[in-house]
N, C-alpha and C positions, 0 to 999 in steps of 0.2 A: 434445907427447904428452899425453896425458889425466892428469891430478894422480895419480888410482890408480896409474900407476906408478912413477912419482917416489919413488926412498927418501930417504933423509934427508939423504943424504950430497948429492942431486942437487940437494934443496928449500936448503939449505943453502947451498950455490955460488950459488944464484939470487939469495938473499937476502945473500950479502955483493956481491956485484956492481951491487947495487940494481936488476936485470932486471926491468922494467917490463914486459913479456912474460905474465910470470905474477900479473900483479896480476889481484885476484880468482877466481885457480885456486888459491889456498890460502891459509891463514891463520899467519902467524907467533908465536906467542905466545911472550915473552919474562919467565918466570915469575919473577926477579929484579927486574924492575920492575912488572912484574904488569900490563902492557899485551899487546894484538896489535897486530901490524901489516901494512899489505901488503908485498909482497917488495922492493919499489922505495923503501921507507922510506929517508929521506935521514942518520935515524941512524946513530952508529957501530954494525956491527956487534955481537952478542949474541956470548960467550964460548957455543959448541954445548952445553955441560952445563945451560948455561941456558933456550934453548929447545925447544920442542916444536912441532910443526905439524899443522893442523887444516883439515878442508874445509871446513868452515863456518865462520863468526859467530858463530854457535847455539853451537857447541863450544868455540871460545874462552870465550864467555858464562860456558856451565856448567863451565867449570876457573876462577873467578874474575877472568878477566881483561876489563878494558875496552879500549876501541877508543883509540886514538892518535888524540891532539889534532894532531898534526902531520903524520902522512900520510893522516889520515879514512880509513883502509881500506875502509871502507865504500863511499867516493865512486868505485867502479870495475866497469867493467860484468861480469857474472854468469860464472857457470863454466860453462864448453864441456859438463865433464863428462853434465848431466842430458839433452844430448839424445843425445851419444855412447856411452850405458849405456843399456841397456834394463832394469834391474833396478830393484826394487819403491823404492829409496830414490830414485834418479830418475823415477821417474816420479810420488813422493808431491811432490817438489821442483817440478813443472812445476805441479802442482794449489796448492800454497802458494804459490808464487808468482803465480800467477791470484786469492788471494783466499778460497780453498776454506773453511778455518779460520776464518775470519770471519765467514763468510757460513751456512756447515752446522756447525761443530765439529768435531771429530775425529770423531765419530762419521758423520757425514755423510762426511769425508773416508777412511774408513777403508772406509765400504761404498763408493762409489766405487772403492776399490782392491782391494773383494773379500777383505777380512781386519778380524780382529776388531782394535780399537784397540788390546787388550794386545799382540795378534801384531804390529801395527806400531811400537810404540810403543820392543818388545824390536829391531825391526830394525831400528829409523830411529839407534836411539840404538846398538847397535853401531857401522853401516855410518859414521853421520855425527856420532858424539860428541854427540847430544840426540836428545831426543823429538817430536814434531810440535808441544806448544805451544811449546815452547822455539825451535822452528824459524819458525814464526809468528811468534813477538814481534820474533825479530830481523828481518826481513820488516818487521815492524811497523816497527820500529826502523830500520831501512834508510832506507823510506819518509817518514818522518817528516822525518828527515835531510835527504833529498832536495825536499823541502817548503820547508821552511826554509829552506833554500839560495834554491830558484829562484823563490819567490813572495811576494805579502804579506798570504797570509793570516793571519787572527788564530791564534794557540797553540790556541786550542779547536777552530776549521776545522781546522786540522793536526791537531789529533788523531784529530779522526773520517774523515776524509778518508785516513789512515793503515789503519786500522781501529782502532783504539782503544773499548773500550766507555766509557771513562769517561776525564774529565779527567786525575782523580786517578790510575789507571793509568798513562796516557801519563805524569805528572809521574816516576811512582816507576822508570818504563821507563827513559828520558832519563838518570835519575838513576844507574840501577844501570849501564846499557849505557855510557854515555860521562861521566858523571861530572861532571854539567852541568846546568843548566837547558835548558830550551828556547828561553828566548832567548838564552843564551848559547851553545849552538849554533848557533843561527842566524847571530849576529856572526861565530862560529871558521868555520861552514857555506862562510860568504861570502871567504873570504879569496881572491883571485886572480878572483872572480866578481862584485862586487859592480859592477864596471865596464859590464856587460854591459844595459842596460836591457831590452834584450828578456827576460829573462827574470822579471820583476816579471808580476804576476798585471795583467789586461789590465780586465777589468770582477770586479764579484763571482761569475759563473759561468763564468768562462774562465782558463784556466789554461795557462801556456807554462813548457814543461821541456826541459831539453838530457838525452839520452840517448845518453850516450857507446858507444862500442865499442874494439876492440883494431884496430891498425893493423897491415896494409894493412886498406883498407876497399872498395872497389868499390861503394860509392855508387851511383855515375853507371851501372854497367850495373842492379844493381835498378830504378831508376828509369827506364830505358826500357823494362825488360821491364815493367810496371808499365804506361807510357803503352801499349806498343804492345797491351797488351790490355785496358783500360780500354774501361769498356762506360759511354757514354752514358745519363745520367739516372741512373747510380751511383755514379760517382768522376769525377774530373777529374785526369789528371795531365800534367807538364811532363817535362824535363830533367830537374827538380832539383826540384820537390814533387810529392805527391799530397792531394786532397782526395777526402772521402768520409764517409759516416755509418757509423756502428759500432753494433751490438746489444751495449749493457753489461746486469752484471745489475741495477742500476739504472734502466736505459733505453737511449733512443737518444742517442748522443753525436754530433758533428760534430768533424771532427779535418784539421789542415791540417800533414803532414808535408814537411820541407824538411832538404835536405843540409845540413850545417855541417861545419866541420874536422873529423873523425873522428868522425861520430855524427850526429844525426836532432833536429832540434826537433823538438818535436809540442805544437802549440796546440788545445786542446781545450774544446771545450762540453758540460759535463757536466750528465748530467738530476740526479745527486746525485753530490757530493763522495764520497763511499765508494769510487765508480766510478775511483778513482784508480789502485791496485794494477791492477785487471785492465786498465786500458786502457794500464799501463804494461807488464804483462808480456805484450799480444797486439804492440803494437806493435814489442816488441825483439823477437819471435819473428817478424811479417814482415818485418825486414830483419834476421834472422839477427845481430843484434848482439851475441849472446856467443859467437858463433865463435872458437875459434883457428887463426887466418889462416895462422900462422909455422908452426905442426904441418900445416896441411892443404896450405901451398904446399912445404913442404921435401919431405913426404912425394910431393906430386905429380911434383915439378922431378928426383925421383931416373929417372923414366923418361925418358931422353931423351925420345921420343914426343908427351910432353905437355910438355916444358922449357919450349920457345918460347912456348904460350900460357900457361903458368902468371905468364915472365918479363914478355911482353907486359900481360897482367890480372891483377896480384897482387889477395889478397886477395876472391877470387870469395866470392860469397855467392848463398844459398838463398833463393829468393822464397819468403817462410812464406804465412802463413794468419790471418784474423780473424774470420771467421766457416766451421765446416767443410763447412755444411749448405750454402752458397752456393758453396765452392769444391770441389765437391761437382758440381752440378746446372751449375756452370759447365763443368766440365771434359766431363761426359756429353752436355752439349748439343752442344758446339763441337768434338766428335769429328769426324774424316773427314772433317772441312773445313777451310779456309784459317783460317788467324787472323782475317782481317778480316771474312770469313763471318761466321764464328762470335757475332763484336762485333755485328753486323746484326742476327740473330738472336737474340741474349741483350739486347740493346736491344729491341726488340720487347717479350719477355718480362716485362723488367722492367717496361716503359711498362703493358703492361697489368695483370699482375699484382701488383706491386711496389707498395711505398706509403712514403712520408717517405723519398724518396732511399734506401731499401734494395729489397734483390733479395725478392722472394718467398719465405718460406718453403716449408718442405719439406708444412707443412700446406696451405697454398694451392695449392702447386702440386699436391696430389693432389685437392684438392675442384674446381680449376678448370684442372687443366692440359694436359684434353683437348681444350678448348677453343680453346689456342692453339697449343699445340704441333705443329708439323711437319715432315716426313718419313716415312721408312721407320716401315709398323706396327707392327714387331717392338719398333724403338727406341725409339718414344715409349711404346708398353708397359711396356718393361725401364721409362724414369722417370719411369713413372708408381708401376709398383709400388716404386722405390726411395722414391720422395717418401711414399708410403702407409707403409712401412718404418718409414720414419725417426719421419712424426707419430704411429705409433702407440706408437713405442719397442721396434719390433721388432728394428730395427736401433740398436744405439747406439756412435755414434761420441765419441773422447774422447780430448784431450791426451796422456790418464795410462793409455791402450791399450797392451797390448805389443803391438810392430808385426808380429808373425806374425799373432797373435789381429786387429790392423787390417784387416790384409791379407786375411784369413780369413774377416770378418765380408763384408770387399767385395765377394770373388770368391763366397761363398755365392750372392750377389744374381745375379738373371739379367738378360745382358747386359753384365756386367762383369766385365772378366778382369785379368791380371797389369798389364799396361800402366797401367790405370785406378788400380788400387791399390798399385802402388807412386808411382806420381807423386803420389798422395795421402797416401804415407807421407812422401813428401821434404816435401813444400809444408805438410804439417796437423803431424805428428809434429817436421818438421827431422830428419828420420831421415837420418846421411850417410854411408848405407852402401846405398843404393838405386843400380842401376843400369841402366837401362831400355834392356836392349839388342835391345827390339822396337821402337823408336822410329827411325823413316825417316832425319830427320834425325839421331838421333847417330849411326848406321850411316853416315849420307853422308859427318862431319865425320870417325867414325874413318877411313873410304875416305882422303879427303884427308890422313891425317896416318899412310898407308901402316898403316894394323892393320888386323886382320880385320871387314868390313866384313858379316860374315854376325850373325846374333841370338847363333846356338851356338857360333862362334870369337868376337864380341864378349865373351861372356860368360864365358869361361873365359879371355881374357888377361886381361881386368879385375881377376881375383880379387888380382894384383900391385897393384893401386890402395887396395885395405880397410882401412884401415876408411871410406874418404874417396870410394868408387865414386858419392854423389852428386856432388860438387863436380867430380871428370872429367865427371860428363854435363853439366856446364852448362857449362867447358870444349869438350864436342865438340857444344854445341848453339851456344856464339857462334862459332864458325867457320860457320854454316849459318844469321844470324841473318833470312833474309828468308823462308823456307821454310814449308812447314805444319810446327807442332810436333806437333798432336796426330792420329796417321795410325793405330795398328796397338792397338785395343783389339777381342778377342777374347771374345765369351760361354762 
């Protein structure tokens, strides 16, 4: 279940149990030793008078406490919470975690969310126990950590590569957050890892990181959704990696991701070190890596209906998104055809319009996309004026969108209905509360698994699935995994 619900008493059991479960869904702060830690910490439990629990790091931070040298709390993948809440403190959390603060300041981050820095500043630090720079550093901080650990870069690369403006910064960060140097993080960093060669930095501009997740994990089915829609001249994928170029805001990165025991290498060519954060936080949102697995399969496994597949493929997960604009003009193109159609087609596209192994933008494809695109007139009009939309910023699509207002903005567009913008909400947002029940195939797969197989009885027994009505649709789309996925989008 989401941490928001969790009272004390529940956070508490978790934490004398050492329930590795909840690592990273909340922060233990043991104000007698004046440490946090994660729930899994291998310490004797804390006497309850003594601690207090926090969502964040950030919050820890600002009650005086540092991170534990012996469970690195740090070292553990993200909270479920930010995609499971649609409210203003997650959605600022999806933008910091992208880099936002770094890159614009609050101020940049604030108008992005549509509110003035004091009105966020007052709600981040209610909702999350700190403010958004507080929230950043630790971010920062995070980062850092995670640097140190998996590569050999120099303390001064780590620092800018973190986002750091300044050495000295970073030193006094290091120092307040964990009570250490940065190389002597590094050494504590490494303990249990240091064995691992792979993850040692490869040249001076390539970088190999392990990004964990929470188990079950379902790997192996992202990764053939992945190949089976891999578009030639854009990505390359297997079983068990994907390769591809990424639009950072540094540049174009090249990125080669690969299965590992519970998590994702990602070896990456970055145009600048800075590019670090956002290519780590686009990357855990395409393989849904801060999911919680345990809350969405218990929750599913309660309807008999779905038991079997849940038992059969624990740990299901949401193909995200890395860039929106391309998953976007992918999905509008390869409508009302086969999948492998559609790959035909969207290869074409990219051959011609596309350039350095990426897809075309939304600018090209309006200054030149009459040119190639074809089919029905109506449809190549609807993306042409979406792609016009988008370069001119008529249309703006965004992470840190509330997904009504996403949805909202889609279906305005002519040519794009529900179908279009919720699968866009699941795949760009990780929204897991979308349930597409205009979609042929998951209509076929509930047929098969005896529920109502119509849009309007699909939809109204599903409301028993919520908050989790994504993760059922990709349940009743691998019961149907040979099928057209994309049939029923409505103007």
């Amino acid at each position: 279940m989401p941490t928001t619900t969790l009272s004390f008493d529940e956070q508490y059991r978790a934490l004398c149990s050492r329930d590795a479960r909840f690592d990273g869904q909340f922060i233990a702060g043991v104000h007698s030793t004046g440490i946090y830690c994660r729930p899994s910490c291998p310490a004797v439990a804390p006497e309850p008078r003594n601690v207090r629990f926090y969502r964040t790091a950030a919050a820890a931070h600002e009650a005086g406490l540092r991170a534990c040298k012996r469970c690195q709390p740090d070292a553990v993948p993200g909270s479920p919470d930010w995609n499971l809440s649609d409210d203003l403190a997650s959605r600022a959390m999806r933008l910091i975690g992208d880099g936002v603060v770094e890159r614009e300041g609050v101020p940049g981050l604030s108008a992005r969310l549509g509110y003035t820095s004091r009105h966020l500043t007052r709600v981040l630090s209610a909702e999350l126990g700190a403010g958004p720079l507080a929230l950043a550093r630790a971010h920062r901080a995070q980062a850092a950590r995670t640097l140190l650990s998996a590569t050999e870069l120099s303390v001064s690369d780590v620092a800018f590569a973190a986002g750091f403006s300044s050495i000295r910064q970073f030193n006094d960060t290091i120092q307040a957050v964990y009570e250490t140097t940065p190389s002597q993080l590094r050494a504590l960093a490494r303990r249990g890892v240091a064995a691992h060669p792979h993850l040692a930095q490869e040249r001076p501009s390539t970088l190999t990181l392990r990004l964990p997740t929470r188990a079950p994990f379902d790997g192996a089915g992202l990764m053939t959704f992945f190949a089976n829609h891999a578009v030639e001249g854009i990505e390359t994928a297997t079983e068990n990696s994907l390769e591809r170029a990424l639009r950072l805001p540094g540049g174009v990165a090249t990125v080669r991701l690969q299965l590992i025991d519970q998590g994702i290498l990602c070896t990456a060519l970055l145009a600048k070190i800075s590019d670090v954060a956002p290519l780590v936080s686009r990357v855990r949102r395409l393989f849904d890596l801060d999911a919680d697995s345990h809350a969405i399969d218990r929750a599913l496994t309660s309807d008999p209906s779905l038991a079997s597949s849940v038992t059969q493929v624990p740990g299901i997960r949401l193909p995200g998104s890395v860039d929106i604009e391309e998953t976007l003009f992918r999905t509008l193109i390869g409508q009302q055809i086969s999948v492998a159609a559609a790959r035909t087609v969207l290869a074409r596209v990219a051959r011609e319009l596309g350039s350095d192994g990426l897809f075309p933008t939304a600018s090209r494809l309006a200054e030149s996309g009459a040119e190639v695109l074809r089919g029905p007139h109506t449809r190549v009009a609807s993306i042409l004026a979406v792609a016009e939309a988008l370069a001119s910023g008529d249309l703006n699509l965004d992470v840190s969108t509330p997904v009504d207002e996403f949805t909202a903005r889609l279906i305005a567009m002519p040519g794009i209905g529900p179908w279009t913008a919720g699968y866009m909400a699941m795949r760009v947002l990780g929204n897991p509360d979308i349930m597409l029940s205009s979609d042929l195939v998951v209509r076929q797969g509930a047929g098969e698994l005896g529920l109502p197989a119509t849009a309007t009885g699909l939809t109204r027994y599903a409301s028993r699935w919520a908050p989790w009505r994504s993760y059922a649709s990709m349940h009743l789309w691998r019961s149907r995994p040979t099928q057209v996925e994309r049939v029923v989008t409505s103007p």
